[in-house]
C-alpha positions as CSV (number, residue, x, y, z in Angstrom):
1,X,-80.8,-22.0,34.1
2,X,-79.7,-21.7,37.9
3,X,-78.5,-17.6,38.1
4,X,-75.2,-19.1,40.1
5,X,-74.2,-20.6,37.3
6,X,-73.8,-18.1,35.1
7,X,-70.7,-16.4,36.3
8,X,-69.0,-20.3,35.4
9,X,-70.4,-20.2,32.1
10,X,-69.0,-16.7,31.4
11,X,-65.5,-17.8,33.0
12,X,-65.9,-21.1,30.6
13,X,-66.9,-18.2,27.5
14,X,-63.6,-15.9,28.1
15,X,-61.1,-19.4,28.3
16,X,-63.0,-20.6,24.8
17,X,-62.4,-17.4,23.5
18,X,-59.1,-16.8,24.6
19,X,-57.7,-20.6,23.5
20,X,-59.4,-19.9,19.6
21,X,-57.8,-16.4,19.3
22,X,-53.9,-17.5,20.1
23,X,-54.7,-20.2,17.4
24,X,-55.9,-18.5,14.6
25,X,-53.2,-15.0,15.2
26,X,-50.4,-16.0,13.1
27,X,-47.2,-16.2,14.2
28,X,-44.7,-14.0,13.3
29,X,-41.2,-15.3,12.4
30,X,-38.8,-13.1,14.2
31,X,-35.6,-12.4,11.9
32,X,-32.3,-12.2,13.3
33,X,-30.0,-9.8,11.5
34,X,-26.8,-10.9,11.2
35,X,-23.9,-8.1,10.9
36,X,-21.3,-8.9,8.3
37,X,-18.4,-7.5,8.2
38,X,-16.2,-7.2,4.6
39,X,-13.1,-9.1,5.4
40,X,-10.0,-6.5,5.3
41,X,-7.3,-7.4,2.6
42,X,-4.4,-8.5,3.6
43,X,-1.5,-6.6,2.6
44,X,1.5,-9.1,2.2
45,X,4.1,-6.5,1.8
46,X,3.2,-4.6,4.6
47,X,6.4,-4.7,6.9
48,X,8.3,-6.7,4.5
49,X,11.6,-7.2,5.7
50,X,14.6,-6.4,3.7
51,X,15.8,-9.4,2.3
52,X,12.0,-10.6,1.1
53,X,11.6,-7.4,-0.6
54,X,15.5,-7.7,-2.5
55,X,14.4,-11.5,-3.3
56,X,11.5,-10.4,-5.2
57,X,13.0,-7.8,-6.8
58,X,15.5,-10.0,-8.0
59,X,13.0,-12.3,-9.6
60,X,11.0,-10.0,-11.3
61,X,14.2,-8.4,-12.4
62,X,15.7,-11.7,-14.0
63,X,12.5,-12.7,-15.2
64,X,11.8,-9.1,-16.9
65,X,15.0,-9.0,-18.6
66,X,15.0,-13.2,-19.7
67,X,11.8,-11.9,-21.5
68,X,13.2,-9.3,-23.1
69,X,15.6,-11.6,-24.6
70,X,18.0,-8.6,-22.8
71,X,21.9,-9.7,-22.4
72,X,22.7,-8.4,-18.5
73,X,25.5,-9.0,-15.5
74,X,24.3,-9.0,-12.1
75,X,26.5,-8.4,-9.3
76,X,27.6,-11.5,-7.5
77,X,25.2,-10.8,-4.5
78,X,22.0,-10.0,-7.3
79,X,22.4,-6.7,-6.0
80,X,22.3,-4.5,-9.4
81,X,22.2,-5.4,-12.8
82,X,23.4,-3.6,-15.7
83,X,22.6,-3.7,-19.5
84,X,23.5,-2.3,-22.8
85,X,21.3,0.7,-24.2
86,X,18.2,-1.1,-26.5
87,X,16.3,-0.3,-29.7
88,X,17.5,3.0,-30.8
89,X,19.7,3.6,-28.3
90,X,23.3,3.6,-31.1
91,X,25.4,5.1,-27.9
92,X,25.6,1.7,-26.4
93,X,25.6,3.0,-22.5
94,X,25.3,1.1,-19.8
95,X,21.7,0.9,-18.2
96,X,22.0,0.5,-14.4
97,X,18.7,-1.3,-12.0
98,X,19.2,-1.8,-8.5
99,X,16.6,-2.5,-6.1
100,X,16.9,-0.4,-2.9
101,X,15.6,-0.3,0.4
102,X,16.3,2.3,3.1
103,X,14.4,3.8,6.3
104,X,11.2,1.6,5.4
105,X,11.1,2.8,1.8
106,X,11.4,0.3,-0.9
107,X,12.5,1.3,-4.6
108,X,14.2,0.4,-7.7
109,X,17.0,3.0,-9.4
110,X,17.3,3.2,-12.3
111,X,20.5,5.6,-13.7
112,X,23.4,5.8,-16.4
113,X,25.7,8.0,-18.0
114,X,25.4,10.0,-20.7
115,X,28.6,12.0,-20.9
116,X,31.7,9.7,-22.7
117,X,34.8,11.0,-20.7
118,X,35.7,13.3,-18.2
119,X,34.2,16.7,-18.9
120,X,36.3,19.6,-19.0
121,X,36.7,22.2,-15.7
122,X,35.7,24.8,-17.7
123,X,32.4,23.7,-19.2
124,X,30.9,22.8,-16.2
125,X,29.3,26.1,-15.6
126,X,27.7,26.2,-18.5
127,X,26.6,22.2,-18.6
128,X,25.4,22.6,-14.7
129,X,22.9,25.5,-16.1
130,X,22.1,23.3,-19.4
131,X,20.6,20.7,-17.2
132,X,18.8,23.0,-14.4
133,X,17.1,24.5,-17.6
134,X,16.1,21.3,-18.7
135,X,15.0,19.5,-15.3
136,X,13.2,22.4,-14.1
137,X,10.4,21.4,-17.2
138,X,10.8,17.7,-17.1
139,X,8.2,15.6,-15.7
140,X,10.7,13.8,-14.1
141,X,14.3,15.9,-13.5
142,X,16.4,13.0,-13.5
143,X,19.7,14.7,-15.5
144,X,22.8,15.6,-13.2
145,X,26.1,16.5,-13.1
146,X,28.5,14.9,-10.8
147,X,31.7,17.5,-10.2
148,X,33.4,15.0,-8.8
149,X,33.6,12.4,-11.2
150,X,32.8,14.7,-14.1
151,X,29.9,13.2,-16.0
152,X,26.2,13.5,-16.7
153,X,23.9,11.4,-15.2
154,X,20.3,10.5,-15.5
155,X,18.4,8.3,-12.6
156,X,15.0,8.1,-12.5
157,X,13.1,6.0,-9.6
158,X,10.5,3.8,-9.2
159,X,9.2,3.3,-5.9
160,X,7.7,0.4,-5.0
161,X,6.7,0.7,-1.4
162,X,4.3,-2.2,-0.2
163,X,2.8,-3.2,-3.3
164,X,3.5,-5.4,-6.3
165,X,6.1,-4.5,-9.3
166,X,4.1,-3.5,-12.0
167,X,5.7,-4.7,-14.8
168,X,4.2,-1.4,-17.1
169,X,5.8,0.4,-14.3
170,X,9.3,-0.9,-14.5
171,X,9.0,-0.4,-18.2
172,X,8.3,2.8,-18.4
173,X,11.2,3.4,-16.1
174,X,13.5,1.6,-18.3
175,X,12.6,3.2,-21.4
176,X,12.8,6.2,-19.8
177,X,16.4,5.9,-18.5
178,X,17.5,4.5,-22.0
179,X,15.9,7.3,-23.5
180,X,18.4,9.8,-22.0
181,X,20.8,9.5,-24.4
182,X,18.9,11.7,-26.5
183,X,20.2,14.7,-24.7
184,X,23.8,13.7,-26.0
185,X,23.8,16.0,-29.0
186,X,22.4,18.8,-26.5
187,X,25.2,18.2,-24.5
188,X,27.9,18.4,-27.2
189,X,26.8,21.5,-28.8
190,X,27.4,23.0,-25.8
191,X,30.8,21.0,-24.8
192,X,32.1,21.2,-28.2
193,X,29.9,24.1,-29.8
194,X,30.4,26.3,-27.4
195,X,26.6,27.1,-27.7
196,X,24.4,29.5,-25.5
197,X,22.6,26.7,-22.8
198,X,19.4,29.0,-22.8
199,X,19.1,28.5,-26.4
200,X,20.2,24.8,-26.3
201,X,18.2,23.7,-23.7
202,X,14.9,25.5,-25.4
203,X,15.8,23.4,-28.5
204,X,15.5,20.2,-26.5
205,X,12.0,21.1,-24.8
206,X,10.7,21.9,-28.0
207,X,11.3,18.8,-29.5
């Protein structure tokens, strides 16, 4: 073989090589990573204006109490509903909801009295340190005295804020409220009685 053409054939050589190399390297698949994102949820109550947030209340209140088979009277703009004391409530006070919303806060109230009458001057002293006694071990301090009507109330509140009424919630709140009428007697030993409200008040913790 001519020597000048030996620098074609190794040219030829290196292109042969080259070609069968590219062929038999497998390809590799190149993945593209796709970032996903979990989709936020959607908060429908968020910055719920006033009159959406006293519509629903008003539904799930009128729906609650229809399946509680409860007699009530709502206020002629479905602002607050009242209804008689339940189960083994015998006192047969009034039970007051109303659903509320003020500075941004959404909650529902729920109060009533538990004094019959207007108490007496004289015994509010006494009755004002029954109830501090009282509320000051209470999970929730709802009793109070009004001194300018009188009487002794218990509220108790719910709040709602931007989520869904929880109808366990609302029960608990409702049985809670109707439950105050178990301080009468409390009260009346020391209205009538005349009792100590130390002692009085450590007989209804110790319950």
């Amino acid at each position: 073989m001519p020597l000048e053409l030996y620098p074609i054939i190794l040219i030829v050589a290196v292109i042969i090589f080259y070609i069968l190399g590219k062929h038999s390297t497998p390809v590799k698949e190149v993945i593209k990573t796709v970032e996903i994102t979990k989709a936020q949820e959607i908060n429908i109550y968020q910055d719920e204006p006033e009159q959406s947030y006293l519509l629903r209340c008003q539904n799930f209140i009128v729906s609650f109490l229809n399946d509680m088979n409860a007699p009530y009277l709502a206020a002629p703009d479905d602002s607050y509903y009242q209804m008689n004391g339940f189960g083994e409530n015998e006192y047969n006070n009034q039970l007051n909801i109303e659903p509320l919303f003020g500075g941004g806060s959404k909650y529902i109230a729920f109060d009533t009295r538990i004094s019959s009458g207007i108490l007496p001057n004289d015994k509010l002293p006494q009755l004002s340190e029954l109830i501090n006694r009282v509320n000051s071990e209470l999970l929730h301090s709802g009793l109070s005295l009004n001194y300018e009507n009188r009487t002794i109330n218990y509220k108790i509140i719910y709040k709602v804020g931007d989520h869904e009424i929880v109808p366990d919630y609302f029960w608990f709140n409702l049985t809670a409220v109707n439950a105050a009428v178990t301080f009468i007697p409390f009260i009346n030993r020391v209205l009538i009685n005349g009792e100590e409200p130390v002692l009085v008040a450590l007989d209804y913790l110790s319950r």
